[in-house]
C-alpha positions as CSV (number, residue, x, y, z in Angstrom):
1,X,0.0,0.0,0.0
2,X,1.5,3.2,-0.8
3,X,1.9,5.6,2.1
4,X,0.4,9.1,2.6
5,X,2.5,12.0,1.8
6,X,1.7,16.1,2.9
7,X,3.0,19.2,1.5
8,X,2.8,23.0,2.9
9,X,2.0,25.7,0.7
10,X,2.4,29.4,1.7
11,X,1.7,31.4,-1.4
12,X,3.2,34.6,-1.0
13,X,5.8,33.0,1.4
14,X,9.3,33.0,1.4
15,X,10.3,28.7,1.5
16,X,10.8,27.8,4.9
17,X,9.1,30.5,6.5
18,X,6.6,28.1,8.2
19,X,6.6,24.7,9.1
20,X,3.6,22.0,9.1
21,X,3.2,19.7,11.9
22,X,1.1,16.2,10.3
23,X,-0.2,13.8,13.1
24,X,-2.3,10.5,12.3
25,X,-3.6,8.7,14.9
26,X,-1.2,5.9,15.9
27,X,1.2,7.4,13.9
28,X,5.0,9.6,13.9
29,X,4.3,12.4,13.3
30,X,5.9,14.4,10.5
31,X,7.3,18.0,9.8
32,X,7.7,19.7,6.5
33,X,8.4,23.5,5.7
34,X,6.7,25.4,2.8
35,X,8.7,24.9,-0.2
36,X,10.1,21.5,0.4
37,X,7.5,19.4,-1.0
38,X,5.8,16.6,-0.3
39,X,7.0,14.3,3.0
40,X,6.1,10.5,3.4
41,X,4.4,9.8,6.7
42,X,4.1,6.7,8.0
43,X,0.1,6.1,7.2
44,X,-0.5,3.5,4.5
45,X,-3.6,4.3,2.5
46,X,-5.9,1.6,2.7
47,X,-9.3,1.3,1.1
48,X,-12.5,2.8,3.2
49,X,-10.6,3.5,5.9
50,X,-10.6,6.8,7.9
51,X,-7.7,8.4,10.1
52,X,-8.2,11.1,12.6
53,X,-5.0,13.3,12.2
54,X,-4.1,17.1,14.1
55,X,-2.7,19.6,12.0
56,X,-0.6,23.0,12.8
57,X,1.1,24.9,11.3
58,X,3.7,27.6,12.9
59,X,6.0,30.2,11.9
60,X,9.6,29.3,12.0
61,X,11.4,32.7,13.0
62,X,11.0,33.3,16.8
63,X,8.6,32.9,19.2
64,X,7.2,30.5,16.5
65,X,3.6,31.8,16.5
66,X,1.0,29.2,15.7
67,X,-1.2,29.9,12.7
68,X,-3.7,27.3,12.4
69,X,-4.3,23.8,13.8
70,X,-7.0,21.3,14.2
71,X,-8.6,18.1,13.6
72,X,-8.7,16.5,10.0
73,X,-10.8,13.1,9.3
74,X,-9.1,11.3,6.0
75,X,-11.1,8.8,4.3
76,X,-10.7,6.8,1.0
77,X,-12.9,4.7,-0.8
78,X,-11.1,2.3,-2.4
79,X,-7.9,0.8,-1.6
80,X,-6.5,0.2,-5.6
81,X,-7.7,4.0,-6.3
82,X,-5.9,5.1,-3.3
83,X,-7.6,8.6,-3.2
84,X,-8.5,10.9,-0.8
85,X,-12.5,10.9,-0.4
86,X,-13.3,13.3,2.1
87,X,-11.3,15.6,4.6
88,X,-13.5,17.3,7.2
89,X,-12.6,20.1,10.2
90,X,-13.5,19.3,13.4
91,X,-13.1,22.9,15.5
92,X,-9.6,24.4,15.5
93,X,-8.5,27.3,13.2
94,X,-8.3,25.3,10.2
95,X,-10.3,27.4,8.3
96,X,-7.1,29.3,7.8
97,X,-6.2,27.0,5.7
98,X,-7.5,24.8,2.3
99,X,-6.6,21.0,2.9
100,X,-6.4,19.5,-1.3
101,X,-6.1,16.1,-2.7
102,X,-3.6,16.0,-5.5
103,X,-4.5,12.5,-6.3
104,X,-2.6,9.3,-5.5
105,X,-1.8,9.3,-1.8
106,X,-0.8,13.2,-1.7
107,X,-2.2,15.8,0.0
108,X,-1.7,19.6,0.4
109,X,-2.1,22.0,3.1
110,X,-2.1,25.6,2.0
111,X,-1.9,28.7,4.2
112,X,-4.8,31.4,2.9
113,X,-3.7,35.2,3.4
């Protein structure tokens, strides 16, 4: 099964001026800074299974403001498709940010001004 990878996306953003934290339930979580592409977690997409993961992202210069963070439900349909069906918000300050499929097992998290 392949495994899930996440990107960060800050348009207007110098690269590496913030830095995603990716956490699936039961899983490592992962970090990646805007403008260094797509990371491999460790969650294998499997068909019609969902995953409850947190999300935040933060500044990197000091203090390291957070940004936005919450809850994200992944959930895919069909194991040999291996696409992204739904994500959903649960509470947090996500709405700061649009959460994409880019088909396959990849997904992007982009900051909106």
């Amino acid at each position: 099964m392949p495994k899930l990878q996440v990107q960060l996306a800050a348009p207007g953003g110098r690269a590496g001026d913030y830095v995603l934290t990716f956490v699936p339930y039961e899983h490592e979580p992962v970090k990646v800074e805007n403008g260094s592409g797509y990371v491999e977690t460790e969650l294998e997409v499997n068909g019609t299974d969902e995953v409850a993961t947190v999300i935040e992202v933060r500044k990197t210069a000091w203090p390291g403001n957070s940004v936005a963070n919450g809850s994200v439900h992944l959930h895919w349909t069909d194991a040999s498709q291996t696409t992204i069906a739904t994500l959903e918000t649960d509470g947090g300050s996500l709405y700061d940010c649009k959460i994409t499929e880019d088909g396959g097992a990849k997904v992007t998290v982009t900051l909106q001004a």
